[in-house]
N, C-alpha and C positions, 0 to 999 in steps of 0.2 A: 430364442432361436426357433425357425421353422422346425413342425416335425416333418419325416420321412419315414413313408412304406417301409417295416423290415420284412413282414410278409405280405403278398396280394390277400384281402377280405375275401371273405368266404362263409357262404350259407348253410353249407355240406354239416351232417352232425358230427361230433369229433368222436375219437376213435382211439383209443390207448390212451386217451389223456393226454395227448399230442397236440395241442394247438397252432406251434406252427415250429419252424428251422429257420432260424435266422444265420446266413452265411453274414459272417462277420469280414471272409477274406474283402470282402467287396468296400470296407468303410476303413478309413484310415485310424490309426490307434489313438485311443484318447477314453475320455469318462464319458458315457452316455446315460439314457433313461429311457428305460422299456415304458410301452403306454398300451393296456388293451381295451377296444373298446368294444363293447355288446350292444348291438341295437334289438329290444326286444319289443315287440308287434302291440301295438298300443301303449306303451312306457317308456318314461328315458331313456337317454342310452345308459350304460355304467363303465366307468372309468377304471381301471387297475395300473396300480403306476410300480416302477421299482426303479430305485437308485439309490449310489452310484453302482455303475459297471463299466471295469474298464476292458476295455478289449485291448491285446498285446497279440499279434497277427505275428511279429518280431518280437521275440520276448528275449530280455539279456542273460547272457551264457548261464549266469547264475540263480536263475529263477526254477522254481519247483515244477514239477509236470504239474498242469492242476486236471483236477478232476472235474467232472461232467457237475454244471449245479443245479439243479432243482429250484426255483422260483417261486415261493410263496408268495401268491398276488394275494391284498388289501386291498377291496374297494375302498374310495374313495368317501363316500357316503354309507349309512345301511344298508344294508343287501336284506330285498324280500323276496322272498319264493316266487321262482320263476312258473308263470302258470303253464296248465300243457300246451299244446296249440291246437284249436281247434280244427277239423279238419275241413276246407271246404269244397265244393263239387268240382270247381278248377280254376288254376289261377287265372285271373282276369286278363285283360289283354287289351292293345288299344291295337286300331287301324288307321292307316293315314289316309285322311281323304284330298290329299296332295303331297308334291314332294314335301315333304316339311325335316326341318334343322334339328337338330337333335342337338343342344349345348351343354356346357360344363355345366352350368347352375338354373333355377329357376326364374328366367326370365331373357331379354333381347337382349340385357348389357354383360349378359356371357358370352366368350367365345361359342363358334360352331363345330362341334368336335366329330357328327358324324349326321347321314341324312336316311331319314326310312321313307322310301320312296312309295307312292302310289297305291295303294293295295296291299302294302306288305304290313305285317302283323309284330309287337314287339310287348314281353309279356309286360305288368307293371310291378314294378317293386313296391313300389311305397309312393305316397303323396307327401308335397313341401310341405314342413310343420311350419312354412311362415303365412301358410292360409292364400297363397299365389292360385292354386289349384293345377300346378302344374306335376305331372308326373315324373316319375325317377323310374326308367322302362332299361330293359335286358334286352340287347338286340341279335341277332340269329348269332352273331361273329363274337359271341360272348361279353362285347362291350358294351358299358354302363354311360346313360344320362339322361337329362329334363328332355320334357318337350310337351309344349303347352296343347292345354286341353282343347283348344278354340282349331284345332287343326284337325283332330283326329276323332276317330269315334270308337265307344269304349265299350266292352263287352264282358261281361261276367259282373261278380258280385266286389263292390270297392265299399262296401259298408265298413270293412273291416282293416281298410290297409294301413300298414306303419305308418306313422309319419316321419318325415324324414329329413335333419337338418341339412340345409345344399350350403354347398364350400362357399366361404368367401370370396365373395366378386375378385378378379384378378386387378390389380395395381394399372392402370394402362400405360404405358411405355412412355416417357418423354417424347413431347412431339418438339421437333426444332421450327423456331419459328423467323423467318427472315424479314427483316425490314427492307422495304425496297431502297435500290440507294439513288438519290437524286440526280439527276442527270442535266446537261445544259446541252448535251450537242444536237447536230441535226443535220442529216445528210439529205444533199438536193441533188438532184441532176439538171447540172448547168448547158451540156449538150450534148449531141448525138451526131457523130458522123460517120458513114454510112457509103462505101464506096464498092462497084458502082449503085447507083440506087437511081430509080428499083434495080430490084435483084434481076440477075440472068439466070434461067435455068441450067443446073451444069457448071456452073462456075463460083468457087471462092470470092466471096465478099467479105471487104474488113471491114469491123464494128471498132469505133472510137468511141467510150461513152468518157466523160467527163462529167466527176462529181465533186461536189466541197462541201464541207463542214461550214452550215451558215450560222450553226450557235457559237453560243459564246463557252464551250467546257471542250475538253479532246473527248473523244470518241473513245469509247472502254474499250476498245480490240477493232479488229479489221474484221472484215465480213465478205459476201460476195454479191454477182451479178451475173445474174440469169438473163438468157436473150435468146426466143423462143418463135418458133415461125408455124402462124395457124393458117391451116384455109378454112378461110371464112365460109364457103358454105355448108360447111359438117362440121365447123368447129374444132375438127382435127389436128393435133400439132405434129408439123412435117420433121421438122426439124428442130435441135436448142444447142446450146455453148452456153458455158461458163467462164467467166472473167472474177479476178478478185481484186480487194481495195486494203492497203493498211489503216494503222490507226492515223488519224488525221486530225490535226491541231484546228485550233478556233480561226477561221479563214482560208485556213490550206486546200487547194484543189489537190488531183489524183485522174491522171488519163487513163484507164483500162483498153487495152488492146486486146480484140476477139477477131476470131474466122468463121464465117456461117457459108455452107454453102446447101442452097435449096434445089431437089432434080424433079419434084412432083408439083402435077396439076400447072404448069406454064398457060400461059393466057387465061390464067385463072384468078382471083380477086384473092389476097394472104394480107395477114397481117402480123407487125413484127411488134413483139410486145417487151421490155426491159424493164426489170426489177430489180432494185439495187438493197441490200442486203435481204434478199431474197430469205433466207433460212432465221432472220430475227435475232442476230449476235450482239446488233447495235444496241442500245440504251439509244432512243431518242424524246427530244420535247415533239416532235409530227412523224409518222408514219406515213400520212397520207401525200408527201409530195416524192415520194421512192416508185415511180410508178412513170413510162414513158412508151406509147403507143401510136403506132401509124402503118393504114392502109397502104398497097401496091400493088399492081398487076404483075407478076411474073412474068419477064419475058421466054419467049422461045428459046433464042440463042440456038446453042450447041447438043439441045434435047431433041 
């Protein structure tokens, strides 16, 4: 089983012989195992383990009050004399000489957990014991992590810093991967009709587009059709309508009935452009015959 934080790490010297308060209301009842670990400034870390303990948050009516208990931690291994620490003129510190990422572990395939931007300074804890050369740095906002040396510029004395094992790389999530699924259909536009045409300025024009499925599979869903009115000399579009189409068997046509009506630029060069599954719903064998284009002069009319 993973472990979990019972208390947040801490550098601070201890104090009563208090090293930390584990609120137990926070974990459900069951047998656990305490783990403490020391990381000391050029040396392994050391390990102190105790189990079992069970914790009873709900204890049954007939259970005794218990008493406060006292932990005798066993390292793990030998325990040798922790030496003093020497003291030095001040802790080192790096600078970013760009925004740079600040992530969970030493290296790119960790997450990015936080960013020390341009100029800004963050002390260094300790160097990766895996020889990366990346730093494990304290940022103003009290938060802890790597960020590579190749970013930043370092200041003070690092002759002496921890080294420091960084967390295992995280798991990365199931990626879902989809097969495409093979498709046989293929929508055309068989014709266009267009009343009055050209257009009149000012006045309702109905658009008939006629399309059909020329493949040979149905059509995975219906889709639409755009019908868009540019003047051609700014390229501007005056006007558009939408039209839609169902799913359509191998052969089947499909008349869409539209209304466009254009008031700008009369006696001026437009053009009327149709695109039939416009938004890409279709699965087709060609894309490229969904496409239907023609110049016209805009009459005056009633403008």
């Amino acid at each position: 089983m993973p472990w979990a934080p019972a208390v947040l790490p801490t550098a601070a010297a201890v104090q009563d012989d208090v090293l930390g308060v584990w609120d137990t209301s926070v974990v459900p009842d069951g047998v656990y195992e305490l783990r403490l670990t020391i990381n000391r400034q050029g040396d392994v870390p050391f390990f102190f383990r105790v189990s079992p303990l069970r914790v009873e948050n709900t204890p049954p009516p007939f259970a005794a009050t218990a008493t406060p208990m006292v932990i005798q931690l066993t390292p793990t291994f030998e325990e040798t004399p922790i030496p003093p620490a020497t003291p030095t003129p001040s802790t080192p510190t790096v600078t970013a000489n760009l925004n740079a990422n600040v992530r969970l572990g030493d290296g790119t395939n960790y997450p990015v957990i936080d960013v020390l931007l341009e100029g800004q300074s963050a002390s260094i804890i300790g160097i990766s014991s895996f020889g990366t050369g990346w730093y494990n740095i304290e940022l103003a906002n009290g938060r802890r992590g790597w960020i590579a040396p190749s970013v930043v510029t370092v200041s003070g004395d690092t002759s002496n810093l921890p080294r420091i094992n960084p967390p295992p790389v995280p798991t990365p999530a199931a990626t879902a991967t989809f097969t495409p699924v093979p498709t046989s259909a293929n929508i055309v536009i068989d014709a266009v009709n267009i009343d009055p045409f050209p257009l009149n300025c000012g006045e309702t024009a109905s658009i008939n587009v006629t399309i059909r499925n020329a493949g040979s599979g149905a059509t995975n869903s219906g889709g639409s059709i755009f019908v868009s009115d540019i003047h051609v000399s700014d390229g501007q579009q005056q006007q558009s309508t939408v039209g839609t189409f169902p799913v359509l068997n191998p052969g089947q046509t499909f008349v869409s009935q539209m209304r466009l009506t254009v008031s700008t630029y009369f006696n001026e060069r437009h053009r009327l452009n149709i695109t039939v599954d416009s938004n890409n719903q279709v699965a087709e064998t060609n894309d490229g015959d969904n496409f239907w284009s023609s110049e016209y002069d805009l009459k005056k009319s009633g403008c």
